[in-house]
Structure formats: structure tokens, C-alpha cells
N, C-alpha and C positions, 0 to 999 in steps of 0.2 A: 333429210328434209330440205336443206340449203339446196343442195345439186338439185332433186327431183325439181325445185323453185325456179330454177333459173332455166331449166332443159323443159319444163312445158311450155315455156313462151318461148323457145326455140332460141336462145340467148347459151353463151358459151363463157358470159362470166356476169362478175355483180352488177349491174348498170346506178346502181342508187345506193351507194355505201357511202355514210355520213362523214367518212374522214376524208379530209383536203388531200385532191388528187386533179396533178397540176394532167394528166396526161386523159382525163374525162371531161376536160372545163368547155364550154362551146365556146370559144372565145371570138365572141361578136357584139355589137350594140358597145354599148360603154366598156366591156372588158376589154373590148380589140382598141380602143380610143387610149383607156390608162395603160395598157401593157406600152403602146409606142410612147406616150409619155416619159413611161418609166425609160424605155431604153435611150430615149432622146438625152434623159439627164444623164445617164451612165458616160452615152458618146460623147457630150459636150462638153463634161467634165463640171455640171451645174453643184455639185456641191451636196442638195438634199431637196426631197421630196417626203412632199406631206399627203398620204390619203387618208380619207376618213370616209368611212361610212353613215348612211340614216341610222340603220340600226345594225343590229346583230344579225351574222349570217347570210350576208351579202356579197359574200364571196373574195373580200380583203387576203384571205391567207392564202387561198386556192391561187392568186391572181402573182402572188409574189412568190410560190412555190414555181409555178410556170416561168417567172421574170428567172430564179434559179438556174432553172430545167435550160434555159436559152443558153444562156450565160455560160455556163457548161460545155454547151456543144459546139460553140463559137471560139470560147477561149481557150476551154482543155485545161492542160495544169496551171499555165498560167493564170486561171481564176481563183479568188479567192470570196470566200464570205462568211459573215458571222449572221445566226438568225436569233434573235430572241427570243423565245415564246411567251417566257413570263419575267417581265418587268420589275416586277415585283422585290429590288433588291437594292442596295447601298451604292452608292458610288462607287466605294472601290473593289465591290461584288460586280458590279456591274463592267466596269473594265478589266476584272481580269478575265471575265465570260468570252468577251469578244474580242481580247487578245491571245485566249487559246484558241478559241476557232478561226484568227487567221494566220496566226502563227503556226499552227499545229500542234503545238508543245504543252506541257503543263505550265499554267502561268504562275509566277512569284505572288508572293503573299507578300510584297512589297511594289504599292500604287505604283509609282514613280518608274521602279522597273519592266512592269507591265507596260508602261507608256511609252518608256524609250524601244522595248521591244515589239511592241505594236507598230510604231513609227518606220522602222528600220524593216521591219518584214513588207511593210505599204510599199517605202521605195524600191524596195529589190523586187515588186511585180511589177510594179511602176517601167521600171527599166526593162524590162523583161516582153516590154509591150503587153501585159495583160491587165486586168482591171478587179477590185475590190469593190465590193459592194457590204453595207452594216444596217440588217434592217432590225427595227425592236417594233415589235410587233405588238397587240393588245394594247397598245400605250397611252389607253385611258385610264388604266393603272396608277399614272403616273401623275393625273393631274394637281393632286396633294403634293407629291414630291416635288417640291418646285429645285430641290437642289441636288435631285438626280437628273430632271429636265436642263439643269444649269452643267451641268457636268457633260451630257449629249449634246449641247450647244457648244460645249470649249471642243468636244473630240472633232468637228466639223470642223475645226479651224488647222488640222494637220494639213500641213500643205507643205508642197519643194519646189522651186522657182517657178511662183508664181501659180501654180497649178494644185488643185485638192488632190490630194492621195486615194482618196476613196469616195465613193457615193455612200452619201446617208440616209434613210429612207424611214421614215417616222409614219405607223400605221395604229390606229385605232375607233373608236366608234363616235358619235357628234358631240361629246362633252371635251374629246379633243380637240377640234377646230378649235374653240371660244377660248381653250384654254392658254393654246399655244399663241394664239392670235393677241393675247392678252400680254406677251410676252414679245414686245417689237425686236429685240435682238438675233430672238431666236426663230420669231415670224421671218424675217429679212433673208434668214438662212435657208429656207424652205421656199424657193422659188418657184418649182414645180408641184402642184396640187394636184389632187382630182379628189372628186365626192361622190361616193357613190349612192342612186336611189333604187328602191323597189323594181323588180321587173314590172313591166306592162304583158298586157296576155299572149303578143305572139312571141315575144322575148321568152317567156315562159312555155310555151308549146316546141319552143326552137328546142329548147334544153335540153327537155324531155325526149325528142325525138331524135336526140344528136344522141346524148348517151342510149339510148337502146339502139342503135347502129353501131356507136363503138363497141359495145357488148354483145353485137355478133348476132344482131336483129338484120329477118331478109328484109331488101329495100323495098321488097311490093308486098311487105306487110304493115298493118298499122295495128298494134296493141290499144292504146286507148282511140275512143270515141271524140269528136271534138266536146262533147257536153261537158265528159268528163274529165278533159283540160281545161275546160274554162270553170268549172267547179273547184280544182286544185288550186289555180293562180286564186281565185275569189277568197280561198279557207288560206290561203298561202298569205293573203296578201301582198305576192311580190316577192316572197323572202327565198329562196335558191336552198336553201338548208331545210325549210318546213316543206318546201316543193320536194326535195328528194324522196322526204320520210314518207309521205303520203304517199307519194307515187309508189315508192318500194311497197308500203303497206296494202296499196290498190292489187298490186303485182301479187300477192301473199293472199290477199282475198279472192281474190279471182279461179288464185290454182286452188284455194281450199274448199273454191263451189263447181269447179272444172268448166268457168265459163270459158268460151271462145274469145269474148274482149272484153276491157274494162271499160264501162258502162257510168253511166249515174248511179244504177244500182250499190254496184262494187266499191265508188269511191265515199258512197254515204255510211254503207258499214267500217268503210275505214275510218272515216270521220269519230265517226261515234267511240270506235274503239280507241281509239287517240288520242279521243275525250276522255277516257274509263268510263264510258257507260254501258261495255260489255257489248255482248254480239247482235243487238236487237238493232234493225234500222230505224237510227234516227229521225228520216221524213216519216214513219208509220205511225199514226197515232192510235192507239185500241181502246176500246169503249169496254163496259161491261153491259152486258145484255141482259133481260131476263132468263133464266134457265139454261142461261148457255155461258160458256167462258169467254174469256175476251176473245172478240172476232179482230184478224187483220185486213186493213183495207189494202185492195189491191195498190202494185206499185207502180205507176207508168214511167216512161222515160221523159225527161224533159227532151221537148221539137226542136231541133236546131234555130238558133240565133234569137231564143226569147233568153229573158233577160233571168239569169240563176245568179246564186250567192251562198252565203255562209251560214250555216247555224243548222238551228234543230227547231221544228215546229214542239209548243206546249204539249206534255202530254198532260192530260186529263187526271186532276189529284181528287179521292172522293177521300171526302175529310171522314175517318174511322175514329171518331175520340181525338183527346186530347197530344196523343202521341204524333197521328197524323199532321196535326197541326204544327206542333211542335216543329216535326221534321221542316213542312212548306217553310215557317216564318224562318227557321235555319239555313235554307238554303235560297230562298227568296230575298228576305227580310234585308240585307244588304243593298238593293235598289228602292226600298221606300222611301227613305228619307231625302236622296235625292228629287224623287220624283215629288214627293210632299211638296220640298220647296221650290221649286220649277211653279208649281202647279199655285203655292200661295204668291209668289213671288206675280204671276201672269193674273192671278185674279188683281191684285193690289193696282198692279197698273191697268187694267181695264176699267174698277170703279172710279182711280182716277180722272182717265178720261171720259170716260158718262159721269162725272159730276161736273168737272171743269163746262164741257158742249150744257150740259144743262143750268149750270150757271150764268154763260156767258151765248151763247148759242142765241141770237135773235127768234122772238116765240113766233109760232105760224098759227093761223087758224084752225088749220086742219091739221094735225099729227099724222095722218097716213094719207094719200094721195097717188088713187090708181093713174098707169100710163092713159091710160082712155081720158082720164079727168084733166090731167094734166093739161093734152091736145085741146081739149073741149074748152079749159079754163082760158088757153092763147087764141083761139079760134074765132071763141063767140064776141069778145071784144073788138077783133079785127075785122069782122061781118059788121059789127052794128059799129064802126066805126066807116064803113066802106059805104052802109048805107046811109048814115049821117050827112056823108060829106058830099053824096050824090044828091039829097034834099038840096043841100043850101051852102052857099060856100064857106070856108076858113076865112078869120079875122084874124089882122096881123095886130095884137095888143101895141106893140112898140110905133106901129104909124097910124094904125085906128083906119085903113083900109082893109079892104075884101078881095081876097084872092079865090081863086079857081080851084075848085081840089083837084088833086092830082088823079090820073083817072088807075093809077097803078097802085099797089100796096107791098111793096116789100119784106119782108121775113127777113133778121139775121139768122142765117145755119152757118155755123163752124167759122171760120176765120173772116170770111168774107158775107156780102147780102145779096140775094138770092132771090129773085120773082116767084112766091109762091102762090097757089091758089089753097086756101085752107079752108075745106069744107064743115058745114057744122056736124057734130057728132052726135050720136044721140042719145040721150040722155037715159043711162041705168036708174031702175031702184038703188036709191040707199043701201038698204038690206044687204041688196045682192052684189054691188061695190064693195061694202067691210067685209065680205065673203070670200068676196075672192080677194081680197090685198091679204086677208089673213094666209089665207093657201097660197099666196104667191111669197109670202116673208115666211114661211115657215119651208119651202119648198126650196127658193133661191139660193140662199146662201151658200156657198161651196164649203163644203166637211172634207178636212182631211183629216188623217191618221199616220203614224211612226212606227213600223214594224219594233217592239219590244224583244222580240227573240233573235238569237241569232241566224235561224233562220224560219222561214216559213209559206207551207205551202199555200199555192192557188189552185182551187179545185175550179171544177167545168160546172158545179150545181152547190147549191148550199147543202148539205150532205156531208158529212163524215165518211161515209164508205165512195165517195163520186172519187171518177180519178181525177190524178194530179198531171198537171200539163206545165205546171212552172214553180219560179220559187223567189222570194225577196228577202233581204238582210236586214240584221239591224242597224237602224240608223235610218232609213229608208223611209220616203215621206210619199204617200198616195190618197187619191182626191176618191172617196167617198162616191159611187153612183146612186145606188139603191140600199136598202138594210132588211132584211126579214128574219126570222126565226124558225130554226128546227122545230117540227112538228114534234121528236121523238123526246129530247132532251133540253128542247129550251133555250137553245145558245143560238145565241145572233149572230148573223153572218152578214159581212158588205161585200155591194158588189164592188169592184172597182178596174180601171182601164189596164192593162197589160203590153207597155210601149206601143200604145196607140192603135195596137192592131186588135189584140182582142179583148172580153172582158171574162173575171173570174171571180171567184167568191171567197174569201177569208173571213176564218173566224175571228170571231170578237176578244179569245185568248192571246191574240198574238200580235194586237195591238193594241196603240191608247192615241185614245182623241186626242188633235188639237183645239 
């Protein structure tokens, strides 16, 4: 099954195997920036190097297996090095780990002797013009340990006229930086850093299309779709290790439907089954019909360069008894509380502020006041002030002469005043004033809504069965067009914008107002 896997995409070995493999790495963007790093502190004889990553799976081991791989082919025998995998051990476990891997030897069960034999193997490469390198790896491990971290900080201090004996290279994920950094002695000794973050999506596109060339993909072929690389980074997050598996799984789904490429399609049921939600597509959602079993809606592809993301559109729960419900609140019920308090937390401070404005808030006459009334309220004053002044002239109170009115009327608009002519307006019914202020406040205000799922689609029509042209995440925040309801079943759909280009329709499961 492996082989037939790898020989339908025309590939002649694994391209996406989860074990750190310095000889698959695409070493570009921030890899190719830390690898010089690293070799700069080796050449310069800087003593110790700290990386640390965002998270897990960002390619730390892979990155220092390659710094190995170099080292090797450069120096030959005269290299030497110890790697630690797992930290996780005493001081004097810990020295004699990485005094047998540079020594070669079985180390003494006596600290002291390990250390002079450690020492003594450093200078004889030393001499020899070749280079040592000790990296402990995972060394978030460690952060408790403060007196095995204390013990890695004394071995950095092996040095012979004047010069460190070896490069020390201290690797693990963000509770390391804080920790070591906490630690000015052993800060001071780790001169050269780097940090690693998330890929971004053509960093991610690069990866994927590097290792299926190094696994023996033609170059004037393309396996995945762009849709379906930027779905992978989106479900990925960036992460190089969940990019693999996906991808490998996209790979594995595709030969088991004998498509030609990996598709949106392809990458959704791998999603879903990564998820363990078994083999059903994710974006499908199925209704029950009368008389008939559940119908699947067709599945389109998402258009290039609209905007897709992660998750899984609700599927539709029809509450059957008390079990049904059971199961929802089981697997739901984890988000309410959150959202409860969000939700009381935003009403508290709104009646806040409508009590404060209505406390304090100077009163009006009028409580709602149309754009037309407004004009009309500035207008008719300045008219029968314009005609006033043309009757009879202006009295200066302060000298108790008569001045000329001015034959102009000016209007302040915006920063500056402005010669305007402001004609009268004409006056609505009452009636049909509070008619339309109501329809225009009920109308106005801009509604948005938070994508709740992790993912969900936008169909082309309010419809359940309409296809699907895009897709939004959770987290994701969109402005409200329109709102109507399924004829068939009742469920409300909004329209809303689609990166300004076009509009689509989402149901009401798979968001929540703000």
C-alpha cells in the first residue's frame, strides 16, 4: 500500500515522513538565516547559542540535524558532537551522556572523571584543527531544573588559552527564552539567538513543493492545487510538522479516490479524518428530507484567491430525546460558559453607558430627529434671519448705533466657513417623519457577527443544497448585509461581503452576533 502510495504520484520515495530529516529541510526564509547563525558561532568560536521556538514543531531539530549533517562533511573525523534528546536527567547523568558522545568511550560513573576526560578529548580536536559542538535539545525540560541548567552553564566555561573548546547550543520551545533570560549568567553565555515563528503561506507552499521534488516529483508537474495549499497552511497554522501530516494525508486521500490532483476536495476529508470524524466531508452538511435519507449537497471547489480557512461548517443536530441532547450539551457544552460571560459581561457595560448618557446627557426636545429636519431646523432660521436683516438694519447694543446687514450669510461646514446658500426644505407630515426615522434606526446600524465554528461555508443563495464558493474561520469577524429565512426548514441565513468582491450567504449555526 506504502509503495502503490508513493508510485501514483509519480514520486520514488516518502516526501512527508514525520521524523526530522536534515536531507528534506527546504532550507530558506528563517531556516537559511539560523543555520548561518549557527555556523557563524561555531567559526568564531562564540561559546553558545540559544534557539527557541513559538511553538512545537517548527522545525528546531530538523534545523540542528542539518547544522550536524554540515559539520561532518566539512570537518570529517576531526568533528566531534554530543546531541541530547531528552534532558530530562541529573547533572551528573547528564555529563557523562555527553562526555561519551565526544569521547567515544564508555563514560566513568565518576562526575569529576568524566569532566577531566571530556576536557582533554575537546583539546586533542582542538589541536587537530577540528571543532566540537554540544547541543541539548527539547530544553524546555529543563526549566524547573535550575541546577542542571547551572551545571550547562559551568560546562560552557571549558576553555584553553583563551579560546572555548566547544560550541554550546541550547534548543527548546518559548518557556525557554523567559527562563534562561531569567538567568543573567547563563543569558550572558548565549550570545547568539534566534526565534523561531510560524510559517506564512508562501513559506509553506515552498516546503511542500520542495520535498515532492526531492522525492522524485517531475518538475512540470504540480500535485496540489493552489486552494489546497493555502487550506493546509490555514488548518496548519504555520506549524511545518501539521503541514507535513496533512499534506502526506491529502497524498493518501487522493490515491484512495484516484484523483489526478489534490484538490479542496481531498484536503477537506483529510481534515476531517485528522480530526476522527471518519470519512464523511467535513464542508457537507446533510439535512434529513421527507421520505428520503439524508441528501448530500454538491461540493464545489473554492475560486482562486478568495479568502478560505479552517474548521468544519455545523452539522445539523435533530434533538431525538433526552440522549440526543445529552450527547450536544457533551460535546458543545464546554463553550457556553465562556460565551455566557462575554455576553453578560457586554450587556453590563452597555446599560452602563445608557444610564450614565441618560443621566448626564443634556435633554433635547425632540428624541429622534430626521436628516431632512435637521437641514430644515438650520435653514429656516438663516432664511428669516437673511430676511430680517434685509427689512431693517442690525443695532450694535454696546454703542446703541445702526449698522448695515451684511448682504452675505455664512454657514460653518467642517473646519473652516463657507458661503452657503441654504434653501428652505419642505416640510413632511409628522406621521410620515417618525416613519421613516424608525425605518432608517432600525435599518442603519451596522450588525456584525464571529464565525463560532472552525470553519464555515459561504454558499451563492440561502439554500442548504446551493454551492459553496468560499469558506471563513473561527475567530473571524463579518458585517451583516441582509438576513432572510429558509422556506424549507426555518434557519436564517445572512448575507454578507466576501473580501469586498463578492456577496454570500451563511447560516445562522455558524455564527453569533455581536
Amino acid at each position: 500500500m506504502s509503495e502503490e502510495y508513493i508510485e501514483y504520484w509519480g514520486l520514488t520515495r516518502h516526501p512527508f515522513l514525520l521524523a526530522p530529516d536534515s536531507k528534506m529541510m527546504c532550507v530558506t526564509g528563517q531556516y537559511y538565516e539560523c543555520l548561518e547563525r549557527l555556523k557563524y558561532a561555531i567559526g568564531t568560536n562564540k561559546g553558545g547559542v540559544l534557539i527557541v521556538s513559538e511553538d512545537a514543531g517548527l522545525g528546531k531539530t530538523t534545523i540542528l540535524l542539518r547544522l550536524v549533517d554540515e559539520m561532518k562533511e566539512e570537518y570529517g573525523e576531526v568533528f566531534r558532537h554530543a546531541f541530547i534528546h531528552h534532558p530530562a536527567l541529573s547533572p551528573a547523568q547528564m555529563i557523562a551522556q555527553i562526555t561519551g558522545s565526544i569521547a567515544g568511550v564508555e563514560p566513568h560513573e565518576d562526575k569529576l572523571k568524566n569532566l577531566l576526560l571530556l576536557k582533554d578529548t575537546l583539546m586533542e580536536v582542538r589541536e587537530q584543527g577540528g571543532k566540537s559542538i554540544i547541543i541539548v535539545d527539547e530544553a524546555q525540560m529543563l526549566c524547573e531544573a535550575h541546577d542542571v541548567l547551572q551545571e550547562l552553564r559551568a560546562l560552557i566555561n571549558l576553555t584553553h588559552n583563551g579560546e572555548y573548546l566547544h560550541t554550546f547550543v541550547l534548543s527548546g520551545q518559548r518557556a525557554l527564552w523567559n527562563t534562561v533570560k531569567g538567568l543573567p549568567e547563563f543569558w550572558q553565555r548565549l550570545p547568539v539567538r534566534y526565534y523561531f515563528i510560524p510559517l506564512r503561506v508562501e513559506e509553506t507552499k515552498e516546503m511542500i513543493r520542495f520535498r515532492l521534488r526531492k522525492a522524485g516529483l517531475d518538475e512540470s508537474r504540480e500535485v496540489f492545487a493552489d486552494d489546497a495549499l493555502e487550506i493546509i497552511h490555514r488548518f496548519a497554522r504555520g506549524s511545518p510538522r501539521t503541514v507535513i501530516a496533512l499534506a502526506d494525508l491529502s497524498l493518501l486521500v487522493g490515491y484512495t479516490n484516484q484523483s489526478e490532483r489534490i484538490t479542496f476536495k481531498e484536503v477537506s476529508k483529510a481534515i476531517n479524518t485528522m480530526s476522527g470524524k471518519g470519512d464523511t466531508l467535513p464542508y457537507v452538511q446533510t439535512e434529513k428530507k421527507e421520505g428520503r435519507g439524508p441528501s448530500i449537497s454538491s461540493l464545489a471547489n473554492i475560486d482562486r484567491g478568495i479568502e478560505i480557512g479552517r474548521g468544519y461548517e455545523k452539522q445539523n443536530l435533530n434533538f431525538n430525546g433526552r440522549e440526543s441532547l445529552e450527547q450536544w450539551v457533551m460535546q458543545y457544552g464546554q463553550f457556553a460558559r465562556p460565551i455566557v460571560t462575554v455576553v453578560v459581561i457586554i450587556a453590563v457595560v452597555l446599560l452602563g453607558i445608557m444610564g450614565y448618557r441618560y443621566a448626564f446627557a443634556p435633554r433635547k426636545t425632540s428624541a429622534v430627529m430626521t436628516v431632512a429636519e435637521k437641514k430644515q431646523s438650520v435653514a429656516e432660521p438663516i432664511a428669516e434671519s437673511k430676511e430680517s436683516q434685509e427689512e431693517k438694519p442690525a443695532q450694535d447694543f454696546s454703542t446703541g448705533e445702526t449698522q448695515k446687514p451684511p448682504k452675505e450669510i455664512f454657514a460653518a461646514v467642517g473646519p473652516s466657513a463657507q458661503k452657503v446658500e441654504t434653501p428652505l426644505l419642505p416640510k413632511e407630515p409628522v406621521a410620515q417623519r417618525e416613519q421613516k426615522t424608525a425605518r432608517n434606526e432600525a435599518v442603519d446600524p451596522v450588525r456584525e457577527a464571529v464565525i463560532n465554528k472552525l470553519a464555515a461555508n459561504i454558499r451563492t443563495r440561502p439554500d442548504l443544497n446551493a454551492p459553496r464558493f468560499a469558506m471563513l474561520f473561527q475567530g473571524e469577524t463579518v458585517k451583516i448585509l441582509d438576513e432572510t429565512s429558509d422556506d424549507n426548514n426555518g434557519t436564517k441565513w445572512y448575507k454578507i461581503p466576501v473580501l469586498g468582491r463578492r456577496e454570500g450567504w451563511i447560516s445562522e449555526t455558524v455564527v453569533t452576533l455581536k
